[in-house]
N, C-alpha and C positions, 0 to 999 in steps of 0.2 A: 138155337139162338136166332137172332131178326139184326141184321144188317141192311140200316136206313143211310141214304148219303144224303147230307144236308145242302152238300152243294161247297165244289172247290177240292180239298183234302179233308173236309171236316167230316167225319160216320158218327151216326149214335149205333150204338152195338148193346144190345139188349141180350144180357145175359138171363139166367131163371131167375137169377138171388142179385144182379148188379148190373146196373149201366156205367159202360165208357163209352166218351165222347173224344173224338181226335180232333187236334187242330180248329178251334173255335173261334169265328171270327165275329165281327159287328157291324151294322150296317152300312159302314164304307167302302165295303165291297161288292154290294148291290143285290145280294141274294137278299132273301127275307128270313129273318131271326125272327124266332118265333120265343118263349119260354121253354125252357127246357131242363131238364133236372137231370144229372149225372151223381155217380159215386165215385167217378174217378177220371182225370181229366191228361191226356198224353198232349206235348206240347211239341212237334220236334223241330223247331226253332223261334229263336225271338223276333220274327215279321209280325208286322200289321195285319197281314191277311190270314196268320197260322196262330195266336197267342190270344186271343179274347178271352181268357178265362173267366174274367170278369160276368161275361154273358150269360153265363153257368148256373143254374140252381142247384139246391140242397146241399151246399158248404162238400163241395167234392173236392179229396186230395188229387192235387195236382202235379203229376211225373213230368220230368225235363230230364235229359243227358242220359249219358250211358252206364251199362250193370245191369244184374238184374236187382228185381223188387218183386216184393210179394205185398202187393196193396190191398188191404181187406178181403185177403183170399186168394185175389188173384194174380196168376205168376206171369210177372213180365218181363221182358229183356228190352236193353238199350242200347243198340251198337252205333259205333259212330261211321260217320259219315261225312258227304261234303257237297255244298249246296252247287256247287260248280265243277269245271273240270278242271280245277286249278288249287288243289288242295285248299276250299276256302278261301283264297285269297280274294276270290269276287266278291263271293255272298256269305262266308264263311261256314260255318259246322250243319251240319243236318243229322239226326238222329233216326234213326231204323227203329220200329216199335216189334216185337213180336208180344205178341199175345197168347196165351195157353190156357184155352179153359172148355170144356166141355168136351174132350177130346177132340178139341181143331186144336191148328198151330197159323193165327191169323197174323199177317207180319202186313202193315203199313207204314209205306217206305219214305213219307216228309216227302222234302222236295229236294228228292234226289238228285243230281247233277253230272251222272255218271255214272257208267259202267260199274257193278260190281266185280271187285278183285277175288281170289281163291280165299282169302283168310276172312273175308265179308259172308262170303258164301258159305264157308263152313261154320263159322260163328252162325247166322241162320237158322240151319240145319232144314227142317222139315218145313214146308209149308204149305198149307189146305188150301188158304186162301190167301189171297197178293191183292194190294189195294197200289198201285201202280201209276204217278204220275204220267200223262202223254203229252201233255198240250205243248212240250218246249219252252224255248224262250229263256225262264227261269230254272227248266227243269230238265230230264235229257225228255228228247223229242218221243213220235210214235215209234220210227225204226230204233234208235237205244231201247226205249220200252219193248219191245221183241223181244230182243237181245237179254235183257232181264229176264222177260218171262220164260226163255230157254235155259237160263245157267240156274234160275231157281226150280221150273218144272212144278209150280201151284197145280194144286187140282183145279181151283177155279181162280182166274181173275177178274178184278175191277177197277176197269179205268176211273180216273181222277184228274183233276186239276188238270181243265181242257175251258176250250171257250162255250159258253152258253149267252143265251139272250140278256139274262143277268149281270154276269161280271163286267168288271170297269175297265179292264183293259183287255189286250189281244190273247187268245194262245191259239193253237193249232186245234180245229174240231176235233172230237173223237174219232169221226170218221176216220181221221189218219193212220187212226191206230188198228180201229174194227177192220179197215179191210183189206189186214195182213193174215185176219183168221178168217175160217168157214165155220167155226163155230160158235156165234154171237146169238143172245136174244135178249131182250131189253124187258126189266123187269121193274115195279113200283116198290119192291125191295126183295130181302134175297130172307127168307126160312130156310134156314141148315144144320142138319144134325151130321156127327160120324154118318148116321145107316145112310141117308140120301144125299151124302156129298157124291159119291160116286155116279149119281145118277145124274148130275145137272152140267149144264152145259159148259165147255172152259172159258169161254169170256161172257159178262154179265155185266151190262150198263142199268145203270138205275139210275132212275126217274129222281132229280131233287125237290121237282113240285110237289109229288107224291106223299113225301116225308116230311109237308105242312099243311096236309090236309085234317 
């Protein structure tokens, strides 16, 4: 599979037989929207900056909330979540996506707000790869995101929803986050199969210019 970041929390994820697209925004967020054609559209909550489905080409079904689903093939899970530290009460629900398909277990976490509990974590279970808020603010910060990435144990992650030259408002560079590892390299997108996940490095920043060329 080809894991492209469009920039914010949005991935297009190119499977052999199907694209999913996370968290789709429009250009009031200041990245550049390009066209784009998905088969299936994961939402995990209703912000301006996470919900543009509208953006979307080829009439793709669109997942919100939690369960799982089996959309055009492919198996997904919904776990709930919470956009703050305050059971919602700030920003309300945030939704946990995992993804299961070509032997990964791809879980991207919306905009999490906190620490994952035991019963989150084991709902989970397995994950290859971790698409990982850092930037704060909105989200938990670079240290929480640690803290994540040790109670989950991804084979690989990738930071998200951080501040760039683009977006319209603040969050915390990535930097904050990359230099809690020694194992960082920065990529214009991520080729992954089962055989060479094991070979690639644990944190993977990518390029959003990259993914409108």
């Amino acid at each position: 599979m080809k894991i492209s970041w469009l920039g914010h929390a949005s991935f297009l994820i190119e499977l052999k037989e199907k694209k999913i697209i996370t968290d789709p925004f429009d250009e009031k967020l200041g990245y550049p929207v390009l066209e784009r054609e998905a088969d299936i559209v994961l939402i995990s909550h209703d912000h301006w900056d996470h919900n543009a489905a509208h953006v979307v080409n080829g009439n793709p079904e669109v997942v919100k909330g939690t369960g799982n689903f089996n959309v055009k093939g492919i198996n997904i899970k919904g776990i709930a979540s919470y956009h703050d530290k305050r059971q919602g009460r700030d920003r309300g629900n945030n939704t946990i996506y995992k993804i299961s398909a070509e032997e990964l277990d791809i879980v991207h976490l919306g905009d999490l707000g906190h620490i994952l509990n035991n019963e989150q974590i084991d709902e989970i279970g397995n994950v290859d790869i971790l698409l990982v808020p850092v930037g704060g603010v909105f989200t938990v910060d670079a240290e929480e995101a640690r803290e994540i990435v040790k109670q989950i144990e991804p084979r690989i992650t990738i930071p998200m929803h951080f501040k760039t030259p683009h977006l319209c408002f603040d969050l915390a560079p990535v930097e904050a986050f990359t230099a809690r590892f020694d194992n960082m390299v920065k990529r214009p997108f991520l080729e992954v199969s089962r055989e060479n996940s094991q070979s690639l490095p644990g944190i993977i920043v990518l390029d959003y210019l990259n993914s409108h060329l």
